[in-house]
C-alpha positions as CSV (number, residue, x, y, z in Angstrom):
1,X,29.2,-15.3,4.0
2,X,28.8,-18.9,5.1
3,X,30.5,-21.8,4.3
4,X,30.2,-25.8,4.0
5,X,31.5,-27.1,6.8
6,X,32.9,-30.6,5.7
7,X,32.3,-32.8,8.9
8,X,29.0,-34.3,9.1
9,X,27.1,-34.3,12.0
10,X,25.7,-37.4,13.5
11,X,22.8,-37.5,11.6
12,X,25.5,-37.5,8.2
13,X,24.5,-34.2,7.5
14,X,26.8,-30.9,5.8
15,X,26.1,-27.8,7.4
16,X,26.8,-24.0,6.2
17,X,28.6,-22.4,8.7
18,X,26.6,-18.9,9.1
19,X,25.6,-17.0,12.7
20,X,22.4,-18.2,12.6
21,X,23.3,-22.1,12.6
22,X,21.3,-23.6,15.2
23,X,19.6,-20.6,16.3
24,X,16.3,-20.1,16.7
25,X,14.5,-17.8,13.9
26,X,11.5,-16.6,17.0
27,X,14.1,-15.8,19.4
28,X,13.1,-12.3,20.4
29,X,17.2,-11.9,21.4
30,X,18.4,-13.1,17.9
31,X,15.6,-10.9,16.4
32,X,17.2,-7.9,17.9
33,X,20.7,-8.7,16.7
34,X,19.3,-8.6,13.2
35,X,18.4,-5.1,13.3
36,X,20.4,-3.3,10.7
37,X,21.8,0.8,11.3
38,X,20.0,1.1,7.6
39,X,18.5,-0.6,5.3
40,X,19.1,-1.1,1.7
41,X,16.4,1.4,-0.4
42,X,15.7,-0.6,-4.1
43,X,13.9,2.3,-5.0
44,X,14.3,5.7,-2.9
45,X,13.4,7.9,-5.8
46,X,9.8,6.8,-6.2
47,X,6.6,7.9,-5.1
48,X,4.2,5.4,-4.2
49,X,0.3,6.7,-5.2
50,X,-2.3,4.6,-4.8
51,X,-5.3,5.7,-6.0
52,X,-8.5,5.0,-4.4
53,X,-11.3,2.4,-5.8
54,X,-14.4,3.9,-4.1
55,X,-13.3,7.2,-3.4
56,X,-11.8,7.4,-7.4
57,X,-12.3,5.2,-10.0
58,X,-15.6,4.6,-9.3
59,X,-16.8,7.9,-9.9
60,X,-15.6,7.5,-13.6
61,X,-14.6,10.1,-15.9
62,X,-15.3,13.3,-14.3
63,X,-13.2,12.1,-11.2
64,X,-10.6,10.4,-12.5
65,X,-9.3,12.4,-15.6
66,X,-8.7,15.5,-14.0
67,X,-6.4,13.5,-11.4
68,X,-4.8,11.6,-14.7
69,X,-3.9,15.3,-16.4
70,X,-1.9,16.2,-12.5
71,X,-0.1,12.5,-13.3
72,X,0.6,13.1,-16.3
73,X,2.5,16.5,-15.7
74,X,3.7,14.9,-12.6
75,X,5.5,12.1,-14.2
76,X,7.7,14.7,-16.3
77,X,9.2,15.7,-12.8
78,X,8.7,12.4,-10.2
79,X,9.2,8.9,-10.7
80,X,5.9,7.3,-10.1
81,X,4.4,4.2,-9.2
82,X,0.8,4.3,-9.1
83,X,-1.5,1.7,-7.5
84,X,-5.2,1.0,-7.5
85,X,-7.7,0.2,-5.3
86,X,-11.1,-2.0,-5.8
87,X,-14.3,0.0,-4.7
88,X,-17.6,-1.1,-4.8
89,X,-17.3,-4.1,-7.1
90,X,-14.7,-5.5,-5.0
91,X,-17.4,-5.0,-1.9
92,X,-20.6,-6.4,-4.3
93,X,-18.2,-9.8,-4.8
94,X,-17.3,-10.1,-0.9
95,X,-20.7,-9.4,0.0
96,X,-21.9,-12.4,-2.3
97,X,-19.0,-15.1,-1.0
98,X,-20.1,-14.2,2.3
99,X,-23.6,-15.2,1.4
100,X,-22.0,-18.4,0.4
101,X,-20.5,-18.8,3.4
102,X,-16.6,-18.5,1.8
103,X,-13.4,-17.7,4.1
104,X,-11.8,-14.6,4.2
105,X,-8.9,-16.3,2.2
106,X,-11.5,-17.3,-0.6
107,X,-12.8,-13.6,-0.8
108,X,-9.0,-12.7,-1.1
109,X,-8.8,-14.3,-4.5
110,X,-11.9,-12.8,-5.3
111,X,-11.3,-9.1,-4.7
112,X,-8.0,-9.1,-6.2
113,X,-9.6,-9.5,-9.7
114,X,-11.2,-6.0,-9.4
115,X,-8.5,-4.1,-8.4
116,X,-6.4,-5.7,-11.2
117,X,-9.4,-4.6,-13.8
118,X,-8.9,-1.2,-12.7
119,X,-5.4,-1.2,-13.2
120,X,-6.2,-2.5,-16.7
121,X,-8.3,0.4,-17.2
122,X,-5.7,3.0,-15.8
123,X,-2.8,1.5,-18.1
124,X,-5.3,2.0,-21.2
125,X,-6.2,5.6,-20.0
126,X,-2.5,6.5,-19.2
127,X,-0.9,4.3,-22.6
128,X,-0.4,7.3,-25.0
129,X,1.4,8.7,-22.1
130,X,3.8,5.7,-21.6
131,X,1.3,3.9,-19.1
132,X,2.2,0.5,-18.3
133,X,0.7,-2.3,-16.0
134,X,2.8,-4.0,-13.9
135,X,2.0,-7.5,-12.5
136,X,3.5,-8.2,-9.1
137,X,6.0,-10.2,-9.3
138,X,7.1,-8.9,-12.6
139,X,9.5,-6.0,-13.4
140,X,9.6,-4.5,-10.0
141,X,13.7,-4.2,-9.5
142,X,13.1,-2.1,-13.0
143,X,10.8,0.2,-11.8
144,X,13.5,2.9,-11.8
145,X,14.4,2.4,-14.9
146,X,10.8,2.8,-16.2
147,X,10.2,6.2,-14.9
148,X,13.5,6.9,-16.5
149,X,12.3,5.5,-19.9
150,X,9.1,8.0,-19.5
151,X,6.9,5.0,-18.7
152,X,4.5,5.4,-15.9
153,X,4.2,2.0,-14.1
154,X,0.9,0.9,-12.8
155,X,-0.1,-2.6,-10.9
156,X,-3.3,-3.5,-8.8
157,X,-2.5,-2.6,-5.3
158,X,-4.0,-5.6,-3.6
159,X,-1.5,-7.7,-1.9
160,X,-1.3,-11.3,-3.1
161,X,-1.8,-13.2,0.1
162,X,-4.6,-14.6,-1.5
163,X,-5.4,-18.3,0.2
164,X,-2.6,-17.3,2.4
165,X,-4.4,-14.2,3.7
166,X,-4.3,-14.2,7.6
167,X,-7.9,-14.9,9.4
168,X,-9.9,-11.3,10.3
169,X,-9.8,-10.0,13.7
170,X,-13.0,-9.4,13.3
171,X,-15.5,-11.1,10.3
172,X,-14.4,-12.5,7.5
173,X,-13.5,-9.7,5.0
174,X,-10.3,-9.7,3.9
175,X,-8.1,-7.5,6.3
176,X,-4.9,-6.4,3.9
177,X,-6.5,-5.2,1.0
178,X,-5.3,-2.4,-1.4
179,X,-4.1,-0.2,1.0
180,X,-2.2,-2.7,2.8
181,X,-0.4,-3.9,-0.4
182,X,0.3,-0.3,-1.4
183,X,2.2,0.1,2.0
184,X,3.8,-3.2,1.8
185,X,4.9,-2.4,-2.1
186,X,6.5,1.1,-0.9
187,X,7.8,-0.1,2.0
188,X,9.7,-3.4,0.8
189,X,10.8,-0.9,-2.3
190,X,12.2,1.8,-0.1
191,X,10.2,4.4,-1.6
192,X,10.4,7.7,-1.3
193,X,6.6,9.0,-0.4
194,X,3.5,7.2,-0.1
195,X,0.5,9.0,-0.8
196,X,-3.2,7.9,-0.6
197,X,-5.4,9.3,-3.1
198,X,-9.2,9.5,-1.6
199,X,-12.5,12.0,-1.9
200,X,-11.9,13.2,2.2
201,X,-9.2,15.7,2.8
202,X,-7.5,12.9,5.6
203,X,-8.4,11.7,8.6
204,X,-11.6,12.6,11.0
205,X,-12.7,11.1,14.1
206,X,-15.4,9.0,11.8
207,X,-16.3,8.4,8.5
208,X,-17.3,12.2,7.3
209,X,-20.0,10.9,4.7
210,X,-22.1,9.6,7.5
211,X,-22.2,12.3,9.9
212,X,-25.2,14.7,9.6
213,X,-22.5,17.6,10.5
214,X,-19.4,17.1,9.1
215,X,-17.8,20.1,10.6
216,X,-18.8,18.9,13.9
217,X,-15.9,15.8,13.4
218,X,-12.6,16.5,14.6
219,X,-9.9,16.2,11.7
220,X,-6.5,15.0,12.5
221,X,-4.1,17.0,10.1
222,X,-1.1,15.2,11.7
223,X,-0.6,12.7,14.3
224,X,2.1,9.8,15.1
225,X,0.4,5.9,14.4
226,X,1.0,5.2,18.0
227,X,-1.5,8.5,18.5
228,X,-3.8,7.1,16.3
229,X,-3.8,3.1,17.6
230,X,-4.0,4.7,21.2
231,X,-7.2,6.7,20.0
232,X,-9.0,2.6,19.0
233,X,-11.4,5.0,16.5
234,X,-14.7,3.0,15.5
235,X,-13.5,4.0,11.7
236,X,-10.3,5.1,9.4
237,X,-10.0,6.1,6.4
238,X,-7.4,3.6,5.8
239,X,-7.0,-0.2,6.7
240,X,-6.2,-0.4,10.3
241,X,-3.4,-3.3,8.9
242,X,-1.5,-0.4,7.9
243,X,-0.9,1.0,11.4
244,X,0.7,-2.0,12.4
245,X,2.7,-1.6,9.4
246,X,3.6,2.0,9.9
247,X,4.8,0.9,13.4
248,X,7.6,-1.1,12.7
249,X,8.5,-0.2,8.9
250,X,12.2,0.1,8.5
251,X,12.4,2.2,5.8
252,X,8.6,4.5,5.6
253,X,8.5,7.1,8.3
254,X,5.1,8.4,7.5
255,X,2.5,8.7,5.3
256,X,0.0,11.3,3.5
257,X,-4.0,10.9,3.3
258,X,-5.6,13.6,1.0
259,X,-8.2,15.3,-1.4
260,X,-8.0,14.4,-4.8
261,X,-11.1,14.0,-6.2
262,X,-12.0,17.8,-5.3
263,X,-8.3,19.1,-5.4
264,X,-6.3,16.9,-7.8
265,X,-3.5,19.9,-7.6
266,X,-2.8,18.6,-4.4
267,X,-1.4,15.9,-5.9
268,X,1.3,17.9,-7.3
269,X,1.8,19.3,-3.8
270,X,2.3,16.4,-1.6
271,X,4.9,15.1,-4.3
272,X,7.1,18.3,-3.5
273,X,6.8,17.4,0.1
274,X,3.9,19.7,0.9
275,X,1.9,18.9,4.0
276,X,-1.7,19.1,2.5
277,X,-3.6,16.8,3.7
278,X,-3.6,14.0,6.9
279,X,0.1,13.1,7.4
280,X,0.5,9.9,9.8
281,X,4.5,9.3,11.1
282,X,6.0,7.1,13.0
């Protein structure tokens, strides 16, 4: 722990006597010595699923409740924290701010409203059930004891960056959107899994819907993220933010991609640390 140190400076000023006084916070050599053997897990008993906008909700009720009745058993046995994505309305409200000529950060604050609605939507489905929406700065450290209340937290996945969202590599769509902020969320949370809900069984070498033969693509059932940045594919079926992410987390080492629109039991699968779909390490 610090402490004041009573003599002023020249300038009359106190000072808190800690190892990084008068250090520079971009030094690349201090930023090594801050490297801890572990880091503390908040959370390292829950699973992080994030359930896909497009891919999921969209589809309505014939998609979505079969994956809700998996959840439901699911959160008898796991502690869960389940976010959502924004599918197509989130894409129909960036494609009209781009119109208008808005910046990526703009479009942020616009997208975010969809993915919250469908977290409104999946707390109503799931309330009976002890269902509960989150916000995100709101209740997290209880998360824990939540799941061991029988609740089932939910909150928007989108990452609140909003004005503060960082300038697209390429465009002007927002580049951390739900899948970002579910990585962020498990990672900052310690949590144990993080598992991506979507209508594709993982990863191919391009986006399966468009290719005339899907068979033809080559899936990736497991790979490392330095495998898959070396590989620069044209598409993911994840936000390419999340790579960088995986890269240097400190307390994820990998992630799982897979099918559960057409096989929600799969859901129950990956949570007992099944290898069923596209698993991305570090």
């Amino acid at each position: 722990m610090g402490k004041l140190i009573k003599e002023q400076d020249e300038k009359g000023r106190l000072h808190i006597d800690t190892p990084l006084l008068g250090e520079s916070l971009v030094s690349k050599e201090l930023l090594r010595r801050t490297e801890a053997d572990e880091y503390f897990r908040m959370h390292p008993d829950i699973h992080v699923l994030k359930i896909g906008g497009q891919s999921i909700m969209d589809r309505g009720a014939k998609a979505l409740m079969p994956i809700l009745d998996v959840l439901i058993e699911a959160k008898e046995h796991y502690k869960l924290l389940l976010l959502t994505g924004g599918g197509t309305r989130a894409r129909h409200v960036y494609n009209i701010g781009m119109d208008l000529g808005m910046p990526t950060g703009v479009l942020s604050k616009l997208g975010d409203k969809v993915a919250s609605q469908n977290a409104e939507m999946l707390a109503v489905l799931l309330a009976k059930h002890g269902g509960i929406r989150i916000g995100h700065g709101d209740h997290l450290e209880q998360l824990t004891m939540f799941c061991r209340q029988g609740y089932l937290p939910i909150t928007p996945g989108i990452p609140p960056f909003g004005f503060f969202e960082h300038p697209a590599e390429l465009g002007s769509i927002p580049p951390h959107r739900t899948d970002s902020g579910s990585f962020l969320l498990a990672e900052n949370i310690g949590a144990k899994s993080l598992i991506y809900l979507k209508d594709e069984k993982g990863l191919y070498e391009n986006d399966p819907k468009k290719a005339k033969d899907k068979d033809s693509l080559t899936y990736y059932d497991k790979l490392s993220v330095d495998e898959l940045i070396a590989l620069d594919l044209e598409d993911l079926i994840i936000e390419r933010p999340v790579l960088n992410f995986l890269k240097h987390a400190k307390s994820l080492k990998q992630l799982q991609v897979i099918d559960a629109l057409r096989h929600p039991e799969h859901i129950m699968r990956a949570l007992e640390g099944e290898h069923v779909g596209t698993i991305i390490h570090q």
